[in-house]
C-alpha positions as CSV (number, residue, x, y, z in Angstrom):
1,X,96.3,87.1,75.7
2,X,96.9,86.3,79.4
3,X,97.3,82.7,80.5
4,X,96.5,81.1,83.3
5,X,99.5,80.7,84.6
6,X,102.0,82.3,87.3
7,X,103.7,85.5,86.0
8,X,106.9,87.5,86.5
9,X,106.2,91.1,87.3
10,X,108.3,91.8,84.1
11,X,106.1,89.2,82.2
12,X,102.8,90.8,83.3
13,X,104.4,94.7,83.1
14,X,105.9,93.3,79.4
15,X,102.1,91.9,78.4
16,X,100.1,95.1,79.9
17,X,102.6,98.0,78.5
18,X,103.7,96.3,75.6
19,X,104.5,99.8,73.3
20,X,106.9,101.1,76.8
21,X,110.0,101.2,75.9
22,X,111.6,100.8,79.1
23,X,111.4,97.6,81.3
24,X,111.5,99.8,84.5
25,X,109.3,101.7,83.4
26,X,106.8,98.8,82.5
27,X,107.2,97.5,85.7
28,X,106.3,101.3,87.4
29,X,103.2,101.6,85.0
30,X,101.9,98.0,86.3
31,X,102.4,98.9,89.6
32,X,100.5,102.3,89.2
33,X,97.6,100.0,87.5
34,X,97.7,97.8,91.0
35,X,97.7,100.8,93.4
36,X,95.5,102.7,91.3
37,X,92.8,100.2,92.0
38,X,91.8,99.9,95.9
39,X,89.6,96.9,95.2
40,X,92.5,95.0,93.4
41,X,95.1,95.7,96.2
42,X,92.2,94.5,98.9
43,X,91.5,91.3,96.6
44,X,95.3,90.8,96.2
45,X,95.7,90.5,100.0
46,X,93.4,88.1,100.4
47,X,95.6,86.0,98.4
48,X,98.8,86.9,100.1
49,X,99.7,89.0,97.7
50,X,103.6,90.5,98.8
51,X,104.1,94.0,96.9
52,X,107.8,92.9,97.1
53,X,107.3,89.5,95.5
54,X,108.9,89.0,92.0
55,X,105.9,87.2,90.6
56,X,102.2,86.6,90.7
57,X,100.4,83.3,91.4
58,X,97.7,82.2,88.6
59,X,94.7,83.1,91.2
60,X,96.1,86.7,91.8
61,X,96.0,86.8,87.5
62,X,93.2,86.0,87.2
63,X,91.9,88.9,89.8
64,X,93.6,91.2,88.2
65,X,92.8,90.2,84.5
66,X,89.0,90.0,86.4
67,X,89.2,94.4,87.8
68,X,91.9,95.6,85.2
69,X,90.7,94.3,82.0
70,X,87.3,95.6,82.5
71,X,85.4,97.2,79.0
């Protein structure tokens, strides 16, 4: 379960790929999810969203929680 709280990109890479062995390649596999999905990079930006940043913010969660954990 996903908090509402700000994340590390390892946190976030460590809660969506939890059976990766690999924390790079967690990290790569989140950030495959993000690019993968134009209207979560366009939403992302409008929060200020740095690709280089080390963490997320609790609003730019709970976008992505909003267009990645869709049924």
């Amino acid at each position: 379960m996903i908090e509402e709280r700000d994340y590390t990109k390892q946190e976030l890479a460590d809660l969506f790929f939890p059976n990766t062995k690999r924390p790079e390649a967690r990290i790569k596999a989140l950030w495959r999810e993000v690019n993968g999905c134009p209207e979560l990079v366009e939403a992302l930006r409008h929060l200020r969203w740095n690709p280089r940043s080390h963490s997320y913010t609790k609003r730019q969660i709970e976008v992505m929680k909003e267009l990645l954990c869709r049924d």
